[in-house]
C-alpha positions in Angstrom: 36.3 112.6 120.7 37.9 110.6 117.6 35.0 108.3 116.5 36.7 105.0 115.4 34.9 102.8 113.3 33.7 99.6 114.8 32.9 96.1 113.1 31.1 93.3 114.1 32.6 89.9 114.9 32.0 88.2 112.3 33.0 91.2 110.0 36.4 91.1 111.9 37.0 87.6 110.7 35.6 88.2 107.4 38.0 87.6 104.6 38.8 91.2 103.6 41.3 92.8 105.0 41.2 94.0 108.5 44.5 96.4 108.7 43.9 100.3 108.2 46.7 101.7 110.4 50.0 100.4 110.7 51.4 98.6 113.6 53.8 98.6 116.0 54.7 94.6 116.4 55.6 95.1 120.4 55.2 93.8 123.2 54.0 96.2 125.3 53.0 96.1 129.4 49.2 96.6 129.9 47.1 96.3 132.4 42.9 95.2 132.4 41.5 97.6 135.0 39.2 97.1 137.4 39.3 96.0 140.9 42.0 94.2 140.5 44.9 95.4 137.8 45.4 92.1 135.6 48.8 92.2 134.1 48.4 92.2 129.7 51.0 91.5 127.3 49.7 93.3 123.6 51.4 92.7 120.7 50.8 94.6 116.7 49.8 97.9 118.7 47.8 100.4 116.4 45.7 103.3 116.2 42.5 101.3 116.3 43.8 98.4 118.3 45.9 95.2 119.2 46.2 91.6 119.9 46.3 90.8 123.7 48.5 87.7 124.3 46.3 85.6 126.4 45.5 82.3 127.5 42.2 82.4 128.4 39.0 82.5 127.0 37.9 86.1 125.9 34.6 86.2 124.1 33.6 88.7 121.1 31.5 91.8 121.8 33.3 92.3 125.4 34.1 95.7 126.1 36.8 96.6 129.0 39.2 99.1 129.8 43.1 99.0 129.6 45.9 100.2 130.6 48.9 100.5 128.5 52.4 101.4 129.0 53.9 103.0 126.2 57.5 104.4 125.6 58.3 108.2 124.9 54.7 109.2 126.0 53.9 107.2 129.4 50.6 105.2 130.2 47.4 105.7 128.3 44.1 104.4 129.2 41.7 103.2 126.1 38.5 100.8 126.0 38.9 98.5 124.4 36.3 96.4 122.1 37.1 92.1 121.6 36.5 91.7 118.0 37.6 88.0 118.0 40.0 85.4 119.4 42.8 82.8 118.5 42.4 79.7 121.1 45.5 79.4 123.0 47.2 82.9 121.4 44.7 85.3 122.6 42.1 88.4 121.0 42.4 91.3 119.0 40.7 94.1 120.4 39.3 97.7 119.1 40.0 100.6 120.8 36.7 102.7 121.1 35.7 106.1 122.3 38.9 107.8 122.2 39.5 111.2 123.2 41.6 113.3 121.7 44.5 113.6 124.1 44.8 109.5 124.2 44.5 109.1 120.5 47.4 112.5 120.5 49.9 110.3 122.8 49.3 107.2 121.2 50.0 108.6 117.4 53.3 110.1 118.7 54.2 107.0 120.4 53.8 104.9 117.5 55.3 107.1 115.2 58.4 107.1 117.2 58.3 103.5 117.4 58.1 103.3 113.9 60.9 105.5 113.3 63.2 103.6 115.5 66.3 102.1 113.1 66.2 98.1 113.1 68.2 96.0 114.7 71.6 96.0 113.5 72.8 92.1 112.3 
């Protein structure tokens, strides 16, 4: 397993900065799983997380699994860690306990995003 750092909240919000991998601005389809799949839109997808586009309330210190759907490699499935949230944009989440397989597919994924050539204007 890839052990991935975790913060607190309120580190999370703290004034340093929160960044250390790149990121993939999106959107991506996800999913929230559990009985029922809830349909996620995730935006600035990296290595240790994103920001889930939401409109309701999610509160800090929630962990849940997810579903993403990502191009060139297929779904992944990651749990995910709510470090804090933006009313009426959404939360950023951590992605914790990775294996090594899901944290393999989703590095290739992103660096094939990231090589993509921008849009022409």
């Amino acid at each position: 397993m890839i052990e991935i750092q975790t913060q607190t909240p309120a580190e999370a919000t703290s004034g340093r900065d929160r960044r250390q991998h790149d990121r993939v601005p999106g959107p991506f389809d996800a999913f929230r799983a559990g009985a029922l799949q809830t349909p996620l839109r995730i935006f600035d997808l990296s290595r240790g997380g994103c920001f889930v586009n939401a409109m309701h309330e999610q509160k800090p210190g929630v962990s849940f699994t997810m579903k993403i759907e990502l191009p060139y490699v297929g779904p992944i499935t990651v749990k995910a860690l709510t470090l804090y949230r933006r009313a009426g944009f959404g939360f950023a989440v951590q992605f914790v306990d990775v294996n090594e397989e899901t944290a393999s597919r989703l590095e290739e994924a992103l660096e094939r995003l990231q090589e993509r050539a921008p849009y022409d204007e």
